[in-house]
C-alpha positions in Angstrom: 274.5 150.2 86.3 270.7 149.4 85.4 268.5 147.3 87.7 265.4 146.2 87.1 263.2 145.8 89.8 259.5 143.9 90.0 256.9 142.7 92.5 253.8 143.9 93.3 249.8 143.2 93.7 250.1 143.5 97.7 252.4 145.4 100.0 253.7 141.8 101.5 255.7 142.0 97.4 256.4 145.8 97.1 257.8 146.8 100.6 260.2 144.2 100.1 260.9 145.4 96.5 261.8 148.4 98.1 263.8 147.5 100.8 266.1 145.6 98.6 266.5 148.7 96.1 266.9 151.0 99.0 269.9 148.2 99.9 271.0 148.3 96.6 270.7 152.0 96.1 272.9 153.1 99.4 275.5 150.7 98.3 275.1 152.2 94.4 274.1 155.6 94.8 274.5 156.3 90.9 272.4 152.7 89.6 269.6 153.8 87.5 266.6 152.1 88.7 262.9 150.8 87.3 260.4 149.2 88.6 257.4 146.7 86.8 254.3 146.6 88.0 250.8 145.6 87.6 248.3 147.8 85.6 246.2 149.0 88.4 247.8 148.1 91.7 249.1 149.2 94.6 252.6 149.2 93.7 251.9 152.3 90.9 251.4 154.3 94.0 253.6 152.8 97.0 256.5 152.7 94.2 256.9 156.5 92.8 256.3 158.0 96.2 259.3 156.0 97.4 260.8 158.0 94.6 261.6 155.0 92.1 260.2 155.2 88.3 257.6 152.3 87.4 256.2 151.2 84.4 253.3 148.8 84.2 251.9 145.7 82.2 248.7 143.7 82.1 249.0 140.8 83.7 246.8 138.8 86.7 246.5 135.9 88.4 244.5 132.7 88.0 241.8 131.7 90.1 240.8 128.3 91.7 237.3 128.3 91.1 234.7 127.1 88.8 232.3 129.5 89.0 231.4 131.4 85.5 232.9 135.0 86.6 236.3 132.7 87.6 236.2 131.3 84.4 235.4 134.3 82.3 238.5 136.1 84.7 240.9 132.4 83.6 239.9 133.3 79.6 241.4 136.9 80.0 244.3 135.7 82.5 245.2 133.2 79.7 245.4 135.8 77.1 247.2 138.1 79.2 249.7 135.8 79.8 250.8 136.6 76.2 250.4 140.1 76.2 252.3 140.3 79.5 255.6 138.5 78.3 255.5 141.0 74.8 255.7 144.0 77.4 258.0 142.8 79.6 260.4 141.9 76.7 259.7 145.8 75.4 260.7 147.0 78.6 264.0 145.0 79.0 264.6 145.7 75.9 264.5 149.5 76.2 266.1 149.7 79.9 268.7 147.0 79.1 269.3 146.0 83.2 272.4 144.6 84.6 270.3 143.2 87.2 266.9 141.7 87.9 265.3 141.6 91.1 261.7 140.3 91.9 259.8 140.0 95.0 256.7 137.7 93.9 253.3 138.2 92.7 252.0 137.9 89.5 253.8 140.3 87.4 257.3 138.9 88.7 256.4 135.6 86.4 256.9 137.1 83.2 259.1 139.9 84.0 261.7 138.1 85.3 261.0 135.0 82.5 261.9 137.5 80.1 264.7 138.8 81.8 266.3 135.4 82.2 265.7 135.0 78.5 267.5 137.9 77.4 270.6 136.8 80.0 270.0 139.2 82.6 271.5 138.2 86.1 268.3 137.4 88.1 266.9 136.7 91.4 263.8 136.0 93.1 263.7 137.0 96.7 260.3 134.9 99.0 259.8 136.4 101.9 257.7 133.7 102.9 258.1 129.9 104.5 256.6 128.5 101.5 257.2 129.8 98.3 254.4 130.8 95.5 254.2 129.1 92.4 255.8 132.1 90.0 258.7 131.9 92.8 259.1 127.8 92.2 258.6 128.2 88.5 261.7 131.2 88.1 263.9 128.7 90.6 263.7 125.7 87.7 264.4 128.7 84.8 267.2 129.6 86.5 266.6 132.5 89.0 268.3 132.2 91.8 265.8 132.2 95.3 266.9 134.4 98.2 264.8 132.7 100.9 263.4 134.1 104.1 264.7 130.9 106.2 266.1 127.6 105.9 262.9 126.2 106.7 261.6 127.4 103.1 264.3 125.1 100.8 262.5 122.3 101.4 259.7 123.4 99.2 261.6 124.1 96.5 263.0 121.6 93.4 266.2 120.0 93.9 269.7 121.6 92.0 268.3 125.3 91.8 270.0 128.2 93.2 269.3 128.8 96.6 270.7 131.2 99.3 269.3 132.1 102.5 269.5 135.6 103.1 266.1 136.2 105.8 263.9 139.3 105.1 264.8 143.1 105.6 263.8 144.5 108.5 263.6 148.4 109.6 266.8 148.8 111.9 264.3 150.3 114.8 263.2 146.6 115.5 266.6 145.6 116.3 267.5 148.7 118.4 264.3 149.7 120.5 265.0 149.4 124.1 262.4 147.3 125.9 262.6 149.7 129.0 262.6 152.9 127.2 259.7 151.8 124.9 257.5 151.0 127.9 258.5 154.1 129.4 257.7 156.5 126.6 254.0 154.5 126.5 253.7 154.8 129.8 253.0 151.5 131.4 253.5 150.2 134.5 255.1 147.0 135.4 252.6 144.2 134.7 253.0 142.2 131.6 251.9 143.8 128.5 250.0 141.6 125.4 250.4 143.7 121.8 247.4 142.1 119.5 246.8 143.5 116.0 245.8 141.9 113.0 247.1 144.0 110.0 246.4 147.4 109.2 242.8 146.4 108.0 242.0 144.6 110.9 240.6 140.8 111.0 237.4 140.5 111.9 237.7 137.1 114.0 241.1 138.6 115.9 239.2 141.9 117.0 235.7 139.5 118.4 238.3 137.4 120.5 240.4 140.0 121.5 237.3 142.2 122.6 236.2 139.6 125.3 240.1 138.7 126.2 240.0 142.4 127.1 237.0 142.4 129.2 238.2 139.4 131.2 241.7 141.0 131.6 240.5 144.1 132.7 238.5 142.1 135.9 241.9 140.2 135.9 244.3 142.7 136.3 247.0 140.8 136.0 248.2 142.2 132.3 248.4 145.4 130.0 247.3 145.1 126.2 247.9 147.5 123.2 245.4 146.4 120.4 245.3 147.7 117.4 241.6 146.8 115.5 242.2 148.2 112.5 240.7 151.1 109.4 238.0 148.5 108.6 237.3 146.8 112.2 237.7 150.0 114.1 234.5 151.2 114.8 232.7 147.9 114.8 235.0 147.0 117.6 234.6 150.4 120.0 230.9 149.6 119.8 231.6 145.6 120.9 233.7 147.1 123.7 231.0 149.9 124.7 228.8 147.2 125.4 230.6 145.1 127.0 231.6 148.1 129.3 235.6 148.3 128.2 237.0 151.8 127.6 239.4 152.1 124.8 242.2 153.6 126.9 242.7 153.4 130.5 243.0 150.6 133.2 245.6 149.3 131.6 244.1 148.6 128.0 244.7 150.7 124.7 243.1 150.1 121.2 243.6 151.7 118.5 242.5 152.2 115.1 246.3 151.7 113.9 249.4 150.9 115.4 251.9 153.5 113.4 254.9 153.2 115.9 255.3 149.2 116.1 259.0 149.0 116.7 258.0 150.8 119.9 254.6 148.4 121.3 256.8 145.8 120.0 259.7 146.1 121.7 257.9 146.7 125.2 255.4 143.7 125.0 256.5 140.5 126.4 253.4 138.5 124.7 252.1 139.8 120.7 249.1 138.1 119.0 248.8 138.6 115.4 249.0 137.4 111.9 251.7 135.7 110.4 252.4 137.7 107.7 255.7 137.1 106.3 257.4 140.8 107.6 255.9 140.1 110.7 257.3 136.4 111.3 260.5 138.4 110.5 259.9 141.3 113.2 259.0 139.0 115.6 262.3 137.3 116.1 264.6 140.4 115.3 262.8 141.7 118.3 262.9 139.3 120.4 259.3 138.2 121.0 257.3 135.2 122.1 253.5 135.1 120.3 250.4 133.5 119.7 249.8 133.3 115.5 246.7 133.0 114.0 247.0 132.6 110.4 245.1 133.9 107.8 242.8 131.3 105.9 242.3 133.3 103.0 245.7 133.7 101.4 247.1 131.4 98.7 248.5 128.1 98.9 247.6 128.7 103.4 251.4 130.1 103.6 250.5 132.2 106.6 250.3 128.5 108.5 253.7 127.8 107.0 255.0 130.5 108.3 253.6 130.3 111.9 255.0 126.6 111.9 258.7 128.0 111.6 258.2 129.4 115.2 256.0 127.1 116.8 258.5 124.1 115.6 261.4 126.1 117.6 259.0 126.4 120.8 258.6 129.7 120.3 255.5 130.3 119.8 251.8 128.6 119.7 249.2 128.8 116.8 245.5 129.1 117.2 244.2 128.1 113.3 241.3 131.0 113.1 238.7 128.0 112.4 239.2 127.0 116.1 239.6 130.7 117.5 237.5 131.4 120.8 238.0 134.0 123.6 238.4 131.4 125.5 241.1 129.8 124.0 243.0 132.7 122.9 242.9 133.5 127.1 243.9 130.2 128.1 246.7 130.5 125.6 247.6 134.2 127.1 247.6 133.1 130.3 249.5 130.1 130.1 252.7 132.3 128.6 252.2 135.2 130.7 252.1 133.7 133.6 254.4 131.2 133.6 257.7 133.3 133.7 259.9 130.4 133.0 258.1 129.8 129.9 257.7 132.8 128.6 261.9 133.2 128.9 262.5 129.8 127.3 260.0 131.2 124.2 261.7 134.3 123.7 265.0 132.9 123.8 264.0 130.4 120.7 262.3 132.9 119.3 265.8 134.3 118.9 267.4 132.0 117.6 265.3 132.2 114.4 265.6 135.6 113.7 268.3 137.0 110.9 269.7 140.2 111.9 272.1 140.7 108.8 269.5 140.2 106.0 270.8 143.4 104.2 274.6 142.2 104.1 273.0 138.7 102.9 270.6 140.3 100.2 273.7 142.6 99.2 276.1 139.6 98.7 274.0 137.4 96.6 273.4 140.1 94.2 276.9 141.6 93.9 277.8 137.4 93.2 275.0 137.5 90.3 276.5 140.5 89.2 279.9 139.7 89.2 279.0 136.2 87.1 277.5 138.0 84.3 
């Protein structure tokens, strides 16, 4: 068996690209796999050193604006949009799948056009709340759309294929044990508050978080792993340096990365972060109440989509990073943490949204498409 495999452009389309062919693979262990990419992104590296073969095209994404370098970018996006569909037909031509498999981005478009074309069993998994335009454009062709939650079909045209299948997850979110986790960090029994916002760091997260952390340290009523991030790092232990708050010790940890999240995750009773769409899956599988603060500078505002899934189950609150203060990002700490009742009812609903058998989904919708072929 032959599958196909494309998504790309950011790490929120390949990791998930890989998850589903490391599902796929375990259950197949003799498929012949390759994956399409974008000419010059991210996926030509995360993709062969997960051991899976890529090949590439040129293809990119429109842009919104009017300016003459956005037009002069929407002239050669045009033409590529050409180019693009002649490569992907080469390749399916050549590798002949049994199966295609997209994760978004702007090289699943016309990968996954061609392969419907040439009558290749396909599906489109969005791992986000609202689904992109290349995701809502392959649903009308014919694709069928594994969705993150049910909250996300009702962006999507009437009559297409639809199954909700939630996101995979790394097992260790679903079996870290709260007490063991703090243990091997080494906390004490106050109430701990995980913050991060992405492994780059956001700029307006780390200036909140940085007075939240001087306040909690004369508090003393809470614990806090934050992770700043590569580009906010330094920036951040120099805003902390003045405002007299160690990096480690009484009670507060930052870090430049947070590499074993399963672990902070499972010990923290609050997390403030992003709402990225692996995250908004994380956060129920492990159980855990939050305080989003979406992105404003990702397309079509899907970050906001996704925190609403949560906060429209009571279980969690959003602070929209146009109205983010240190004070209201403490007053929103505050009010969780120290309300025990609260913070039980949250992580209860917070439960009840999360999907813990997204692989046996993912697994079953594509063994359907490829029993219909």
């Amino acid at each position: 068996m032959r599958i196909l495999m494309t998504g790309g452009g950011t790490a929120g389309h390949i990791n998930p690209a890989l998850a589903i062919a490391n599902i796929l693979k375990a259950e197949y262990p003799d498929a012949e796999f390759l994956f399409v990419g974008a000419t010059g992104r991210m996926e030509t590296q995360l993709v062969p050193a997960a051991g899976y073969p890529i090949r590439t095209i040129t293809v990119r994404g429109f842009q919104r604006r009017l300016t003459p370098a956005a037009i002069g970018h929407n002239i050669l996006a045009a033409v590529n949009v050409l180019t693009a569909s002649a490569q992907a037909k080469k390749i399916i031509r050549d590798f002949r799948p049994d199966l295609a498999v997209g994760t978004g981005g702007y090289v699943c478009g016309p990968v996954l056009r061609e392969a419907i074309r040439a009558g290749v069993p396909t599906a489109v998994h969005e791992s986000n709340a609202f689904p992109g335009v290349t995701v809502k454009m392959l649903a009308k062709e014919g694709a069928t759309v594994l969705l993150c939650s049910e909250d996300a079909r009702r962006h999507l045209p009437e009559g297409c294929d639809v199954v909700v299948t939630g996101n995979p997850i790394r097992g260790d979110f679903l079996t870290m044990d709260k007490q063991t986790a703090r243990q091997e960090l080494g906390l004490d029994s106050r109430p701990l508050v995980l913050s991060f916002g992405g492994s780059l760091g956001a700029a307006r997260i780390n200036e909140a978080m940085a007075e939240v952390l001087r306040r909690s340290r004369a508090d003393g009523r809470l614990q806090h792993i934050h992770g700043a991030g590569k580009a906010g790092y330094e920036e951040m232990k120099a805003h902390l340096q003045k405002l007299g708050v160690p990096l480690r010790g009484d009670g507060i940890t930052v870090r430049e990365y947070i590499d074993d999240m399963p672990r902070c995750m499972a010990a923290a009773d609050l997390v403030i972060c992003r709402c990225g769409a692996m995250t908004l899956s994380e956060l129920p599988a492990a159980g855990k109440p939050s305080v989003l603060i979406p992105s404003p500078y990702v397309a079509e505002n899907h970050q906001f989509h996704n925190a609403m899934v949560l906060v429209e189950r009571g279980a969690a609150l959003c602070i929209e990073e146009k109205d983010l203060t240190a004070d209201r990002l403490w007053e929103a700490i505050l009010s969780v943490t120290a309300d025990s009742a609260r913070l039980a009812q949250m992580e209860q609903r917070v439960r009840q949204a999360a999907i813990l058998d997204a692989d046996r989904r993912i697994l079953e919708a594509l063994q359907k498409k490829l029993k219909n072929r």
